[in-house]
C-alpha positions as CSV (number, residue, x, y, z in Angstrom):
1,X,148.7,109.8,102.7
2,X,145.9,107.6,100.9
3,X,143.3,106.5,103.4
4,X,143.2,102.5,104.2
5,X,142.2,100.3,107.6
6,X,145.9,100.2,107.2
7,X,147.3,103.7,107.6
8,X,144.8,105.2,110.0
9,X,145.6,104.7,113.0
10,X,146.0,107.9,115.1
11,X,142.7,109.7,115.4
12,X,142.2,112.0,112.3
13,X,139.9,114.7,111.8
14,X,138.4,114.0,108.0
15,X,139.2,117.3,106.7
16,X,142.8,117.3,107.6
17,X,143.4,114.0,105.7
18,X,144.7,113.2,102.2
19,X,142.0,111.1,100.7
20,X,141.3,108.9,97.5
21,X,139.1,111.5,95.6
22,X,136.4,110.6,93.4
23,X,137.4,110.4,89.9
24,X,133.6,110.1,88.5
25,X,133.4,111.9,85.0
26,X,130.5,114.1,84.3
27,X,127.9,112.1,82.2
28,X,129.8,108.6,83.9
29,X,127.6,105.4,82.7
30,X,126.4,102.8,85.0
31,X,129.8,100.7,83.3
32,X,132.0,103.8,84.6
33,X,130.7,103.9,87.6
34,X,131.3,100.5,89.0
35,X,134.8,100.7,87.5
36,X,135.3,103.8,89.7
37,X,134.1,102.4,92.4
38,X,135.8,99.3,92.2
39,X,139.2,101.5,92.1
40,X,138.4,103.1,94.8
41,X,137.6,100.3,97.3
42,X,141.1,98.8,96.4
43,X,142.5,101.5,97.7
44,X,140.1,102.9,100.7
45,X,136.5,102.4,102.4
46,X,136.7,106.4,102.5
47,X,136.8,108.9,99.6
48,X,136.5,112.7,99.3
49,X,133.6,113.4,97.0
50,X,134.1,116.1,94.3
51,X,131.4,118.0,95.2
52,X,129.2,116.9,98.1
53,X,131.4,116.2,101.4
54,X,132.8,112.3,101.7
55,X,131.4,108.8,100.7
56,X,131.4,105.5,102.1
57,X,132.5,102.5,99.2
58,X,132.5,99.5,101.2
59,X,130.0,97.1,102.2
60,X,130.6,96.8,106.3
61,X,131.2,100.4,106.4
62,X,128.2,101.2,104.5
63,X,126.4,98.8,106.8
64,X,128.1,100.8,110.0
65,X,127.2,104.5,109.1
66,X,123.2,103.9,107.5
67,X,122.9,101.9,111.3
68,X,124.8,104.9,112.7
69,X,122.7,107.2,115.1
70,X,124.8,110.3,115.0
71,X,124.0,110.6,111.4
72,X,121.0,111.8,110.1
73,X,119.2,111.9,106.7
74,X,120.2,115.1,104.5
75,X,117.8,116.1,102.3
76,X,118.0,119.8,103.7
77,X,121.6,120.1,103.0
78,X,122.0,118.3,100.2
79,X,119.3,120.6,98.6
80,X,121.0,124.1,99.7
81,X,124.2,122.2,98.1
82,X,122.6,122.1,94.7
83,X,120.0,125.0,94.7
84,X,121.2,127.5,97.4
85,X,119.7,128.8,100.1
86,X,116.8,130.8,98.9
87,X,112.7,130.7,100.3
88,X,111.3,129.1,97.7
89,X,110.0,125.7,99.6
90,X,109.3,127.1,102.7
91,X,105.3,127.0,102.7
92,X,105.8,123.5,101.7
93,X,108.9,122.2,103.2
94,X,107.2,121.0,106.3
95,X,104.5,119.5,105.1
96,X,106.0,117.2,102.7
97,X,109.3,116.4,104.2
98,X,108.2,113.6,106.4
99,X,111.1,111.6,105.1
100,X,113.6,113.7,107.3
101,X,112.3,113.0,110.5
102,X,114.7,111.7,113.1
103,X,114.2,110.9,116.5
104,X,110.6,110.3,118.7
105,X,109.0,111.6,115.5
106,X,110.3,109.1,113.2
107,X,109.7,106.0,115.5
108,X,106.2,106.8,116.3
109,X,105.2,107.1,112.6
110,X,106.8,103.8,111.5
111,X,105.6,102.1,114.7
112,X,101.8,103.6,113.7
113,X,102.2,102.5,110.1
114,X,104.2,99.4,110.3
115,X,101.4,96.9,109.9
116,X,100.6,98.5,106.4
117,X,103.4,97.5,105.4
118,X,103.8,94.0,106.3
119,X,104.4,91.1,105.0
120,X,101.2,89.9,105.9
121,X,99.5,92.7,104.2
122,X,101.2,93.4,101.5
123,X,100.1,89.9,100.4
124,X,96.8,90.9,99.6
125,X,97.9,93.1,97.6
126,X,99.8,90.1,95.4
127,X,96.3,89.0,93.4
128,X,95.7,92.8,92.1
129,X,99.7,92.7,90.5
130,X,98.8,89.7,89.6
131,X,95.9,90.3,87.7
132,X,97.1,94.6,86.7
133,X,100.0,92.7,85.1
134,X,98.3,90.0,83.3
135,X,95.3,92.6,82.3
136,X,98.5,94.8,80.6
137,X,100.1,91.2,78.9
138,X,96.4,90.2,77.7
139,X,96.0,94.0,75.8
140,X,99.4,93.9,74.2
141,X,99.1,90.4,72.7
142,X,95.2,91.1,71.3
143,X,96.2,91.4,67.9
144,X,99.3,89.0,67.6
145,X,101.2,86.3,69.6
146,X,104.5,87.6,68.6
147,X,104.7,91.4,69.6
148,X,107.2,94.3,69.9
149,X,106.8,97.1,72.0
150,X,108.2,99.7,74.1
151,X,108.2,98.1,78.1
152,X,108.3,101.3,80.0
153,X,105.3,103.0,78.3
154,X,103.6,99.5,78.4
155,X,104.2,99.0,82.2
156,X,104.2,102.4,83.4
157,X,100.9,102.6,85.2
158,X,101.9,99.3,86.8
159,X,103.5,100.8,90.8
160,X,101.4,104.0,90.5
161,X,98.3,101.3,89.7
162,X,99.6,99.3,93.5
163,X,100.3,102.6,95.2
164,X,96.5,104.6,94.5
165,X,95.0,101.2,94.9
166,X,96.6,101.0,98.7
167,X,96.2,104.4,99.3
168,X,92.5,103.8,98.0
169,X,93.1,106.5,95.4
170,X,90.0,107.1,92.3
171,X,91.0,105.1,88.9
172,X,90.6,108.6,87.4
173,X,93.0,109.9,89.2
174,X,96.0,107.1,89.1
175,X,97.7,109.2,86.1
176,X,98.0,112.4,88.0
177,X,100.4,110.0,90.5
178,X,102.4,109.1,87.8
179,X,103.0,112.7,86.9
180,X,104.1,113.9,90.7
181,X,106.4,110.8,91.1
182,X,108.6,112.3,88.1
183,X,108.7,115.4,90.1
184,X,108.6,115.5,93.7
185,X,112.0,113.8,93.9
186,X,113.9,116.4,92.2
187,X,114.0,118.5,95.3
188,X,116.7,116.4,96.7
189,X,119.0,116.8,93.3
190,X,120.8,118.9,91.3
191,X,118.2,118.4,89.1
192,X,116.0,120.8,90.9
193,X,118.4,124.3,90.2
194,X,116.3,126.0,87.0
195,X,112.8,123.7,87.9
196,X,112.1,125.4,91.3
197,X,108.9,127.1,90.7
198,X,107.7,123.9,88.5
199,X,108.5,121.5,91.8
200,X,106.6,124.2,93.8
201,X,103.7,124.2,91.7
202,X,103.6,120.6,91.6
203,X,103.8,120.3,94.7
204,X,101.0,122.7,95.9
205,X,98.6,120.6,93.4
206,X,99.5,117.4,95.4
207,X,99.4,119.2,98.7
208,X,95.5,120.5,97.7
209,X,94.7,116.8,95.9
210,X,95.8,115.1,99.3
211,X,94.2,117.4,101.8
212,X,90.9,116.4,99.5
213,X,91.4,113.2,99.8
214,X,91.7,113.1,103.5
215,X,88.9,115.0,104.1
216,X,86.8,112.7,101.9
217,X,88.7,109.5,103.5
218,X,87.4,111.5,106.9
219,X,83.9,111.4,105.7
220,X,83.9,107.9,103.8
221,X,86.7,105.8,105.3
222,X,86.8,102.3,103.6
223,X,89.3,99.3,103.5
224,X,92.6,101.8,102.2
225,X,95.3,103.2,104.1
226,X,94.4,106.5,103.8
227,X,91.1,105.4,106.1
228,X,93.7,103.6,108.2
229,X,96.2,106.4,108.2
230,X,93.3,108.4,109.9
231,X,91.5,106.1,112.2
232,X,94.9,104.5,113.3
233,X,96.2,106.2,117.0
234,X,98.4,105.3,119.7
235,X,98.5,105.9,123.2
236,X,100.3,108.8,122.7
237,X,99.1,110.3,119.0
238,X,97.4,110.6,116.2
239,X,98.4,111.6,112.8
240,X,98.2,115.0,111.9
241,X,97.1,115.8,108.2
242,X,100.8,117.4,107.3
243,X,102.1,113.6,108.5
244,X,99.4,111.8,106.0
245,X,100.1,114.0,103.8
246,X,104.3,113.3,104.4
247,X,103.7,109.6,103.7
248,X,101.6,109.4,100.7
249,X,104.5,111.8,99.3
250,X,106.8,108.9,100.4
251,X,104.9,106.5,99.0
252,X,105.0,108.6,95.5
253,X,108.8,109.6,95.7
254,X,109.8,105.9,97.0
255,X,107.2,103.9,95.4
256,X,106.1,104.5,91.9
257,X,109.4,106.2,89.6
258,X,111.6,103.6,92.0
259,X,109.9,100.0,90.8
260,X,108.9,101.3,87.5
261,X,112.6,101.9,86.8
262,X,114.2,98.7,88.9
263,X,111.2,96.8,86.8
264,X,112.9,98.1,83.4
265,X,116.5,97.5,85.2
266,X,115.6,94.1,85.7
267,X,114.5,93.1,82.4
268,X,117.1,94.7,80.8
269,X,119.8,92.9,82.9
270,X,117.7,89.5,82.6
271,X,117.3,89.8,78.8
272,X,121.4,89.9,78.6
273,X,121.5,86.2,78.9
274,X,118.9,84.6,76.8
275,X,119.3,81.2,79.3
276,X,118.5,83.2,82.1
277,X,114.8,83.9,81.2
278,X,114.7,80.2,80.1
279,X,115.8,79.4,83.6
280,X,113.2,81.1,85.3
281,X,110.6,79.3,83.1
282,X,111.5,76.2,84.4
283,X,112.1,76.5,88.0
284,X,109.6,79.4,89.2
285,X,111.3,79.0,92.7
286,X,114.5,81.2,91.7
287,X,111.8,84.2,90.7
288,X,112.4,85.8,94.2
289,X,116.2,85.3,94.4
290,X,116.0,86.7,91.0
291,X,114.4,89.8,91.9
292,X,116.9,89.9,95.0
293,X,120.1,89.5,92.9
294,X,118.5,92.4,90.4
295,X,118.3,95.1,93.7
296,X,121.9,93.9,94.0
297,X,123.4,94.0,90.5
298,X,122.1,97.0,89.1
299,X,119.9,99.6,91.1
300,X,118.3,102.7,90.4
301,X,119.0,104.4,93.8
302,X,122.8,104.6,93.9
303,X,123.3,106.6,96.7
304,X,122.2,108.0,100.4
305,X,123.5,111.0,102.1
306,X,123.2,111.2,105.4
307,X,124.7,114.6,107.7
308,X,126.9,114.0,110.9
309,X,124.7,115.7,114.2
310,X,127.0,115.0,116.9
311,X,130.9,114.3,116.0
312,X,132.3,110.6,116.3
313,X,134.9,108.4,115.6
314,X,135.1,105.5,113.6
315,X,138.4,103.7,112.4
316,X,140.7,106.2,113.7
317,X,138.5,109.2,111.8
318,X,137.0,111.9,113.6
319,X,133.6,113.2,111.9
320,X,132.3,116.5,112.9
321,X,128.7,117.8,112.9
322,X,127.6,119.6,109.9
323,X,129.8,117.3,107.3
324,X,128.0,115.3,104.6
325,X,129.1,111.5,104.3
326,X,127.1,109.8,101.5
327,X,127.0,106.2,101.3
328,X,127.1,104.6,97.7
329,X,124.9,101.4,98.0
330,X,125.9,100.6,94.5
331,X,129.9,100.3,94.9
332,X,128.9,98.5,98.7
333,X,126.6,95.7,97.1
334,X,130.2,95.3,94.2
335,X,132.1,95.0,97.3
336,X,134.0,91.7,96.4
337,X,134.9,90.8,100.1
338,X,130.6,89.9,100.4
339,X,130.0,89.2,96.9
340,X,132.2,87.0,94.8
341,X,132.2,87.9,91.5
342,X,130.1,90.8,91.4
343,X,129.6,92.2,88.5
344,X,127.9,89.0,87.6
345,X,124.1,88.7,87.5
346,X,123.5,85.1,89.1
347,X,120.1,84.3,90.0
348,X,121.0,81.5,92.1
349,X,123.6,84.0,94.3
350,X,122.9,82.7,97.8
351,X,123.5,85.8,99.6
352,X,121.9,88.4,96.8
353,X,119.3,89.3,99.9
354,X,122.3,90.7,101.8
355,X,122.2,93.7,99.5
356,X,121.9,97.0,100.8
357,X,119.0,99.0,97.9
358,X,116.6,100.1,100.4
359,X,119.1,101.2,103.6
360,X,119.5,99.7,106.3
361,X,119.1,100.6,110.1
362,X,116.1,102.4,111.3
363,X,116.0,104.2,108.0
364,X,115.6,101.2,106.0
365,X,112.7,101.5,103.5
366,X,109.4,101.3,105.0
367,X,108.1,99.9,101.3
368,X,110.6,97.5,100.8
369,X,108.4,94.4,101.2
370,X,105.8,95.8,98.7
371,X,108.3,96.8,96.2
372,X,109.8,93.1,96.1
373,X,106.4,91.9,95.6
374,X,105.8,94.3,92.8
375,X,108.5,93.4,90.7
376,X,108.2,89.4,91.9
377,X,104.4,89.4,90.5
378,X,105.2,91.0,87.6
379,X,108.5,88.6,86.8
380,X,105.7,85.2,87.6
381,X,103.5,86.5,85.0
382,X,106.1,87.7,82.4
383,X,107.9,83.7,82.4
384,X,104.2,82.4,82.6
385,X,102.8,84.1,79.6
386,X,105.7,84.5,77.2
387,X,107.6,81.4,75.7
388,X,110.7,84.3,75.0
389,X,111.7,87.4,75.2
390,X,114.7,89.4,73.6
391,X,115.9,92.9,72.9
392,X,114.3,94.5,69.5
393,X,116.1,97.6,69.1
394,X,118.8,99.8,70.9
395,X,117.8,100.6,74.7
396,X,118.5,104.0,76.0
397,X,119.1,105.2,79.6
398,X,118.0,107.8,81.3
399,X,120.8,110.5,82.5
400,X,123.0,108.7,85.2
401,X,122.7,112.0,87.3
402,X,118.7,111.5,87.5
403,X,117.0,110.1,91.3
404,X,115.7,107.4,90.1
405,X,118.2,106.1,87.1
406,X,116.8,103.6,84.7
407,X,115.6,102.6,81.0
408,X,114.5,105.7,79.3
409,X,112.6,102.8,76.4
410,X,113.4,99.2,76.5
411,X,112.5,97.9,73.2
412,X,111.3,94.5,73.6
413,X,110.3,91.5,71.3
414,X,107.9,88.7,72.7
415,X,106.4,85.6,72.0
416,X,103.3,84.5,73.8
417,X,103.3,80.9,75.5
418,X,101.0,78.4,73.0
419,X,98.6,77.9,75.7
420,X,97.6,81.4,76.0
421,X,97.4,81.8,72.1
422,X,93.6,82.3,71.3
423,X,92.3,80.5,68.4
């Protein structure tokens, strides 16, 4: 039988039923991908994945499992999946797997760190964007108005620029961030079979750079959150040097490849329509829904897995413990019952914030306020310093298979505003 809210109805067990199965070719572009998905969710909210257990394609399903507290995150077994079962990570799995925590663990840290994270204080961090951004516009423009250029070598320093400067990172050492963010997240992907002892290595470098920095951070705390990260305690705890460590490897893996490819996304999806940029120009007030509707329309971060630790039932399907479910954010936020017309890009959509990019539950992205401010500041100065912006060339993407999907170069032609052209 094909699996619908219509036909279950006596209590299954997921591995005895008949499912939709996922149809995805090898290579599939972002275009295939949606279309996939969009067969599947007229058929089912549950599918049987080719390779890695079952997925989740609608958006109140989605919504029901990521707030679900009998699944847990499953970067563990979604790495055996891809690169067996071997030792290779085990002197380092602990300390940089922070990410996985469930439980006690995982509500004390985001109850320590939470006010980092703010929305109160990641607006301080606004006037650095700001001014990283405009600093990057002012350089490309010194020898003409009218420019072309590639954006994502032009912008690249731009979230690992934020990122060091919260963490209170040296200048010197903002490019060596960079180079771990295009590596650490491979050990959750098939990417990682063939590049184990490179991740290791990599690894180890950032494990000896960080313990470095803490212990100069221990010496000569200042105004960063690596000084707060140590001072900061609780009733209870403190955090231990394996847990800094864990969350300025979150901060790399979820901070810095993530907004430099939804920035490229974005531009890419806002050029498209020539009227849209135009749009923005004149009312600045639609720059936030803009960056909203972006998260929504085309993200980088496609899918979650999460594993099942204690068995449940949910719409007449039992789950047991051990299975994978992952939960595609992307077919969820093209679910057409939440979002008419979605495979439009409209920056006025009134519910584009409802999208799903950075989780949801207790899981949800701890940087999600600062990544929406990244990409906000950066879209205020773009509409405020250029007059227009198209495509100059043929863009290319980056394999669809990849953690953090996006532009591999995004050819651009601009033209500076009139009254930032220097006479």
């Amino acid at each position: 039988m094909v699996c619908s809210r219509a036909s279950i109805i006596m209590s299954t067990k997921i591995e005895n039923m008949d499912l939709v199965v996922s149809q995805l070719p090898s290579g599939a572009t972002y275009s295939e991908f949606l279309t996939e998905n969009a067969r599947q969710r007229e058929q089912t909210w549950l599918i049987k994945n080719k390779r890695l257990g079952y997925g989740i394609v609608k958006y109140e399903d989605a919504k029901a499992f990521l707030r679900n507290p009998k699944l847990q995150q499953a970067g563990h077994s979604t790495t055996k999946v891809y690169a067996g079962t071997g030792t290779i990570f085990d002197d380092i799995e602990d300390v940089i797997d922070l990410s996985h925590l469930e439980g006690k663990d995982h509500h004390r840290i985001r109850r320590i760190v939470a006010s980092s994270f703010s929305s109160k204080s990641i607006d301080k961090l606004r006037p650095f964007m700001r001014d990283h951004v405009q600093d990057i516009v002012d350089k490309l423009h010194l020898s003409s108005d009218s420019i072309s250029f590639e954006f994502q070598e032009a912008f690249e320093s731009y979230p690992a620029a934020i990122i060091c400067h919260h963490l209170g990172v040296p200048v010197k050492d903002w490019k060596l961030f960079n180079h771990w963010s295009s590596i650490l997240p491979l050990r959750w992907t098939g990417f990682i079979v063939g590049r184990e002892q490179e991740y290791v290595d990599t690894a180890m470098e950032f494990i000896n750079y960080c313990q470095n920095l803490i212990d100069e951070k221990r010496t000569n705390p200042s105004d960063d959150l690596v000084s707060m990260f140590i001072q900061t305690a609780d009733e209870e705890d403190t955090l231990s040097n394996n847990e800094i460590m864990g969350l300025i490897v979150g901060l790399i893996t979820g901070g810095i490849d993530t907004v430099r490819n939804q920035l490229a996304t974005m531009m890419s999806v806002i050029i498209e329509s020539p009227e849209t940029f135009q749009t923005l120009k004149k009312d600045n007030s639609l720059i936030e829904n803009a960056v909203e509707e972006s998260f929504r329309y085309k993200k980088i971060f496609r899918t979650v897995a999460r594993q099942v630790a204690e068995e449940f039932e949910y719409k007449g399907v039992i789950f047991s413990p051990g299975q994978i479910i992952t939960i595609s954010l992307a077919s969820s936020d093209h679910d057409e019952s939440i979002f008419a017309n979605p495979d439009e890009f409209i920056i006025d959509r009134e519910n584009a914030s409802k999208h799903l990019s950075f989780s949801n539950g207790i899981h949800t992205c701890l940087g999600s306020i600062l990544a929406r401010a990244e990409l906000q500041e950066a879209l205020r100065v773009f509409v405020k310093n250029w007059s227009s912006i198209k495509l100059n060339g043929e863009e290319q993407w980056k394999d669809f298979r990849i953690p953090f999907w996006g532009p591999e170069t995004l050819p651009l032609n601009v033209v500076r505003e009139s009254s930032f052209i220097h006479h």
